[in-house]
N, C-alpha and C positions, 0 to 999 in steps of 0.2 A: 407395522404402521400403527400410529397413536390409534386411539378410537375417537373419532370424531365427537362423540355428544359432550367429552372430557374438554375440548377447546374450540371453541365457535370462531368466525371472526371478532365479534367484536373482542373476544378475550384475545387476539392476537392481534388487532388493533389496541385496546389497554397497554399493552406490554412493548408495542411502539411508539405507542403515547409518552410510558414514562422514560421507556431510553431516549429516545429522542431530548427530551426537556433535562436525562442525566446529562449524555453527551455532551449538549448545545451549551447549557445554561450553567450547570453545574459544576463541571469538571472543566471545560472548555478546553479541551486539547484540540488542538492541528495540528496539520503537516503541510506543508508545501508540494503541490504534484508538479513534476515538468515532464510531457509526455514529448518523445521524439518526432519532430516535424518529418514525417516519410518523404515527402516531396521536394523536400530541400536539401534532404543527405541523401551525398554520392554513395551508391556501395559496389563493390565489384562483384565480380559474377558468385562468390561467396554468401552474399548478403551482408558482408563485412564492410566497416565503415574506418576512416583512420581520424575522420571530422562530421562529429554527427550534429546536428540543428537541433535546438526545442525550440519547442513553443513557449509563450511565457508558461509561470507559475499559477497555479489558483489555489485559494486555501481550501480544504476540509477537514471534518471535523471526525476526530475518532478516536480509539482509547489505543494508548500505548502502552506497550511493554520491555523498559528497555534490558535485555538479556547479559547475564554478565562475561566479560570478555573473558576471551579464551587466546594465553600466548602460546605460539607453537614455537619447536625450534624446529629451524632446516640442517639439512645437510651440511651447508658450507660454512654452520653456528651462525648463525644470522637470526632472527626472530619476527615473526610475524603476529603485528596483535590486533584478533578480529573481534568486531562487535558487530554484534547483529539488536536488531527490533523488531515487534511483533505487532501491528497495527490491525486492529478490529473497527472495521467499517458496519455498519449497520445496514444492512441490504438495501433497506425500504429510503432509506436515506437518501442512496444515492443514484434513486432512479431519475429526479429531474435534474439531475447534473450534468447527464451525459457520459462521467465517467465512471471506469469500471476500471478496478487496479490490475495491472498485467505484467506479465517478467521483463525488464530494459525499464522501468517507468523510474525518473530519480525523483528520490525525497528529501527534503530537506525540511531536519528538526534539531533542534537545538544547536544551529549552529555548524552541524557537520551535515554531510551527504551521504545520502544512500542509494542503492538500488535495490529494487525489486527481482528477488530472485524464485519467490516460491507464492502462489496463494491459492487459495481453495475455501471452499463452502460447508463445513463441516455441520453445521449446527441446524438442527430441522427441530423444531419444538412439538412436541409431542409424537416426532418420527414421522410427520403429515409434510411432503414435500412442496404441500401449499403454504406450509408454513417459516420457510427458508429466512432463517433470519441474519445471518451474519455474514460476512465473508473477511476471512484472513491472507493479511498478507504479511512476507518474512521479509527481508530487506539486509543486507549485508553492509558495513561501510566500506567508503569510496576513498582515495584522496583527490585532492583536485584535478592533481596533473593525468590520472585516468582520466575523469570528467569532462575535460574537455566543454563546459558551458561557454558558447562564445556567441558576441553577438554578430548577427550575418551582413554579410557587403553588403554598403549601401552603392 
């Protein structure tokens, strides 16, 4: 663990001062989140679903990274071409939000979809767990016709 007299709060307050106003102000990325409406998708005794509900979209803000795609070949010569993104949320960020990024959750950036297939909290500044700054999440693309976004019976 860090040694405490090396970073106080207010130095770890500074250093979400200035990412915050990078993030927000500067860079201005987002992502679209849609998290699955639990209540309104049927699933079978699996937890499997064949029509799942979201909820609308909301924007937030974070830094992206988009990975470079990787084609596989199959067995039957067919091709598969995946991309993935690497979305850095700022911890502190996202405590009055409500939301927290989790595996199933779809993104939408630039135009295509993704989900959410991996994330974690790697990054503690000066190794002080009071001082949790980041959290990453991975995301894999989607096509539509997996996604299934539809709007629910009225």
């Amino acid at each position: 663990m860090g040694n405490p007299l090396f970073m106080q709060n207010k130095d770890f307050n500074i250093i979400q001062d200035i990412n915050t106003e990078l993030i927000d102000e500067v860079l201005a990325q987002s992502v679209d989140i849609y998290k699955v409406e639990i209540e309104e998708t049927d699933v079978n005794v699996y937890g499997e679903s064949d029509r799942k509900y979201f909820r609308e979209a909301f924007r937030i803000n974070c830094l992206i990274q988009y990975n470079e795609p990787e084609t596989q070949m199959n067995e039957t010569a067919t091709s598969d071409y995946n991309v993935t993104i690497d979305m850095f949320f700022q911890r502190e960020s996202l405590v009055g939000t409500g939301f927290y990024p989790e595996i199933g959750d779809i993104v939408e950036w630039n135009d295509h979809y993704f989900e959410i297939n991996h994330t974690a909290e790697p990054q503690l500044l000066m190794g002080n767990p009071e001082f949790n700054h980041q959290i990453i999440a991975r995301a894999h693309r989607i096509s539509l016709s997996n996604l299934q976004i539809e709007e629910r019976p009225r």
